[in-house]
N, C-alpha and C positions, 0 to 999 in steps of 0.2 A: 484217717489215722489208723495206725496199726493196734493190737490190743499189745500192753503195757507186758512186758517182760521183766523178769526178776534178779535184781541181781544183790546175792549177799557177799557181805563183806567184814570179815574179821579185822577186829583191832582198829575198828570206824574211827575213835578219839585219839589214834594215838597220829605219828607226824606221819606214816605215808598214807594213812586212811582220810586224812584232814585233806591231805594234798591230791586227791583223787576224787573223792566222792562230787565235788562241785563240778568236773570233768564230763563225769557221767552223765550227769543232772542235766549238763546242759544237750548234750545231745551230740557232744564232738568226739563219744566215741561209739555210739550205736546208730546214729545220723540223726539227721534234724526231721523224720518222721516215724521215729521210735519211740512213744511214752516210756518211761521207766519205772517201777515200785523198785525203791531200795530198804535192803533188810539189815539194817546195822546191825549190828553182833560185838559184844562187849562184856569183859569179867563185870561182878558184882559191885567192884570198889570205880570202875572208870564209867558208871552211869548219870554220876550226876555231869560230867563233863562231855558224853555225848548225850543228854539231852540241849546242853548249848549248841553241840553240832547241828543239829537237829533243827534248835531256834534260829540258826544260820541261814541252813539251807529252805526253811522256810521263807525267809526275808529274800532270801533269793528271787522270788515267786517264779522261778525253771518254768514256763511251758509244758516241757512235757515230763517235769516230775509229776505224776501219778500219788504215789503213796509213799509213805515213810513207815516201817517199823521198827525201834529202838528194845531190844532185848539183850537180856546176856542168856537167855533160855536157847540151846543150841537146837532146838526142834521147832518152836516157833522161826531161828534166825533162819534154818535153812529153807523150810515150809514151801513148797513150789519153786525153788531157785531155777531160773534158766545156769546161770552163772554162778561161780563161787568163788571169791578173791581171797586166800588164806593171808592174810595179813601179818595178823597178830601173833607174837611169840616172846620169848624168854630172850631177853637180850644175854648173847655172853660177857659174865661179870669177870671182873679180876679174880685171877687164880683159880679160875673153872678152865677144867679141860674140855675138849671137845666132845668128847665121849658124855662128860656130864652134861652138857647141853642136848646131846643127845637125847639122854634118858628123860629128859625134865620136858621136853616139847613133844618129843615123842606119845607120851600120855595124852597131851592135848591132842595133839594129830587125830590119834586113836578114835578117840571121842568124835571128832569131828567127822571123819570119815565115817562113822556110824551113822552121825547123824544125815549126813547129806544123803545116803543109802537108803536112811527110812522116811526121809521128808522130800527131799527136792526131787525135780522130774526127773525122770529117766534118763532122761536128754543132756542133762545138766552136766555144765565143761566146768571144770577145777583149775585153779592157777594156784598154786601157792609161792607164797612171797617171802612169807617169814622163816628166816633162815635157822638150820642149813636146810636149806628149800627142797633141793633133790630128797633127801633122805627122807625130809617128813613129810613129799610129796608120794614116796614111797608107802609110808606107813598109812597116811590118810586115803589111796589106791588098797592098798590090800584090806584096809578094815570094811570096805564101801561096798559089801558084797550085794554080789547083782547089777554091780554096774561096769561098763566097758571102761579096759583100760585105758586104751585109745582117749576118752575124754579125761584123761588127766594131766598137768605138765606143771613143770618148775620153772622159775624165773632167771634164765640167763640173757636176757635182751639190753639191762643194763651192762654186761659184761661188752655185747653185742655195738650199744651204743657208744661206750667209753672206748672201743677198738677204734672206730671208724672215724671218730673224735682225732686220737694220736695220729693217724694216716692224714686225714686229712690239714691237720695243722704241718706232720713234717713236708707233705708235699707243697703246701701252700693251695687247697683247693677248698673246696667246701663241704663238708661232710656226708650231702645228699648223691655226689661225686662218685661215692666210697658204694661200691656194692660187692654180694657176695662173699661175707665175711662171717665165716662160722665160727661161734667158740663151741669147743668141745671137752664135755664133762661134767665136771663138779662145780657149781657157784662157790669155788671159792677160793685157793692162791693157789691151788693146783691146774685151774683150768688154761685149758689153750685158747687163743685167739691166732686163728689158723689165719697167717697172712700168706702162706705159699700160692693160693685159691681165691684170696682177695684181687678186686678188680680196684681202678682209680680213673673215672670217664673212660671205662672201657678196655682198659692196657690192664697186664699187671702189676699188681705191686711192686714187682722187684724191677721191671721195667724205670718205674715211673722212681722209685726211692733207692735207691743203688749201694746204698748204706748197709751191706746183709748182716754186718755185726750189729748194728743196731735196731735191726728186724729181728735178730732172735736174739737179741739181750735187752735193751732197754726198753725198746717196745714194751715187747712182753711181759717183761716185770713192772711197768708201771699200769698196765690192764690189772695185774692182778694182784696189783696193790694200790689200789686208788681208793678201795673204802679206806682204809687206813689212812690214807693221806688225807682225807677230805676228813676223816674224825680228830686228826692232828689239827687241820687249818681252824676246822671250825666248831670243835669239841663238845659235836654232837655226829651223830651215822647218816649220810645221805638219806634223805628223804622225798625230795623234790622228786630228784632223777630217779629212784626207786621207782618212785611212782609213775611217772612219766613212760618207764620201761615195762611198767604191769599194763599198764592203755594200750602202750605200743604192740604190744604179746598180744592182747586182742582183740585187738584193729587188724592186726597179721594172720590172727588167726579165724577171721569171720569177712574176709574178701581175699579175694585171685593174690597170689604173688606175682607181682612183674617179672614177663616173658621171660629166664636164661638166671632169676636170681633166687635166693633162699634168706631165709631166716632164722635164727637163733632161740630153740627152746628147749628143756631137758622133757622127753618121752620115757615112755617105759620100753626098753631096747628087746627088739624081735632078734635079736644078733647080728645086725648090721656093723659093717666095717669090722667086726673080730667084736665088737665089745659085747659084755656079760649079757645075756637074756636077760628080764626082771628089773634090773636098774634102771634105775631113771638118770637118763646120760642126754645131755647136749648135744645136738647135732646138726646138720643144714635139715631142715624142716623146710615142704612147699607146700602154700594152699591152694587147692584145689577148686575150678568154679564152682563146683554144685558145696563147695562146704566140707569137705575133708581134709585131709594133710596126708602127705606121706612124706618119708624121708626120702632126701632127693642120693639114689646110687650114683657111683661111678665118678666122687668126688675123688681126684689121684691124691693119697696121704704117701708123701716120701718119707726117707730114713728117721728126719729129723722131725717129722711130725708124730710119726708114727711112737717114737718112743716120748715125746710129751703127752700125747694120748693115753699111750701106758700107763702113766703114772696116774693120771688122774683116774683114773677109770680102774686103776690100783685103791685110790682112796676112798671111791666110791662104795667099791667090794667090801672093804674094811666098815665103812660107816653100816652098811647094809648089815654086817656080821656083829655091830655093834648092838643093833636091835631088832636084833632076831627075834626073841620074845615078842614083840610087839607086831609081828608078821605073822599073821594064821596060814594055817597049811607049810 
């Protein structure tokens, strides 16, 4: 057996933390010879409800769950972290604008990214979840001084999954089918799901789906408007698939990419493809054997990508200017 790695995890009790943690526990996303200590991390008022989590995952009796810590103290939650799942955040309420969501998670961010800086190892990779993910992936990177940016990233793999989902139902194939499909940008109705670059068994896209109006209009808007529709169907925020897409991000991000394909995660941008330095922007992401990523060059972005790219990466700049404050230096 290996010695037990650490992974914490914001917003443990709430639905995409519920929907995950058993995941982990078992061993199907760090392998079935990886013990785990898990660090749950939770406000003041949601403890009595992740100590049931807790009771849960006890009953479980997991193999190679190791350890349980249940805190809302963010220096015990981060305390040796291999990993760090930002989960938890300020859901957007009616008649809040974006900017105020901003400001109100942003705080937490803040916080967080301190804390992870002065408790978790050096080592320790960041995913944050809780949206708007890019931005407060942002904030929680800048506050984390002393640590590489490179270990930090936002969650666009749901955007990633819900692409390949649509291709593979309009073509009639199976979704596993579907590769090479980057969204690019911002998790949120500005991003692109880049089909010009998408593959389908190998052909492309436009090969295999011949529809191009419906590749760059219905497509597209239903990628990036599907939380919405799933809070309409079932008048609650995806949570399953959120979660399922935070495992996916690193499982992707802690083994080889398949030969000639990429993956979907927002980095903090070196100025690749034109987009802003500093931002945490979506892009084709490859991992590397020994455990790195780099962003994969020499993806061709034509006319009509290039200006959806803009935009979001337009929104981004705006979100980033929105919490300036909360960015040292």
């Amino acid at each position: 057996m290996k010695d037990p790695i650490t992974v914490s995890i914001t917003g443990a009790a709430g639905n995409i933390g519920y929907a995950l943690l058993f995941r982990i526990a078992s061993g199907s996303v760090f392998g079935p010879d990886q013990p785990v200590n898990l660090n749950l991390i939770e406000i003041e008022p949601a403890l009595p409800a992740l100590q049931g989590v807790v009771m849960e995952l006890d009953d479980c009796a997991f193999p190679l769950l190791n350890e349980i810590t249940a805190t809302a103290d963010l220096n015990e939650g981060f305390k040796d972290a291999d990993w760090a799942l930002l989960v938890g955040s300020v859901p957007r309420k009616a008649g809040m604008e974006r900017n105020d969501l901003l400001g109100i998670n942003g705080k937490i961010f803040t916080g967080q990214g301190q804390a992870i800086a002065a408790n978790a190892k050096s080592s320790c990779r960041t995913l944050v979840v809780g949206n708007p993910c890019n931005t407060n992936c942002l904030i929680a990177m800048s506050n984390a001084a002393g640590l590489p940016k490179n270990q930090f990233f936002a969650m666009t793999r749901l955007d990633e999954n819900r692409a390949k989902s649509q291709l593979a139902a309009k073509a009639g194939v199976h979704s596993s089918q579907v590769t090479n499909l980057c969204i690019w940008g911002n998790h949120s109705a500005t991003q692109y799901p880049d089909f010009t670059n998408a593959k389908i068994d190998g052909k492309p896209v436009t090969e295999v789906i011949t529809d191009i109006d419906w590749l760059k209009g219905e497509f597209i808007s239903t990628v990036q408007q599907r939380g919405a529709a799933i809070i309409k169907a079932r008048g609650a925020s995806s949570a399953a698939s959120a979660a399922n897409a935070a495992l996916d991000t690193v499982v992707s991000l802690i083994n080889p990419t398949p030969e000639g394909d990429w993956h979907s995660v927002a980095v903090c941008s070196d100025g690749s493809y034109g987009i802003e330095a500093g931002i945490m922007a979506s892009m084709p992401i490859r991992t590397n054997a020994d455990g790195t990523w780099e962003v994969v060059q020499g993806v061709p972005v034509d006319e009509f990508s290039q200006e959806k790219i803009d935009a979001t990466i337009a929104e981004l700049v705006e979100e980033r200017d929105a919490v300036k404050d909360l960015i040292p230096g």
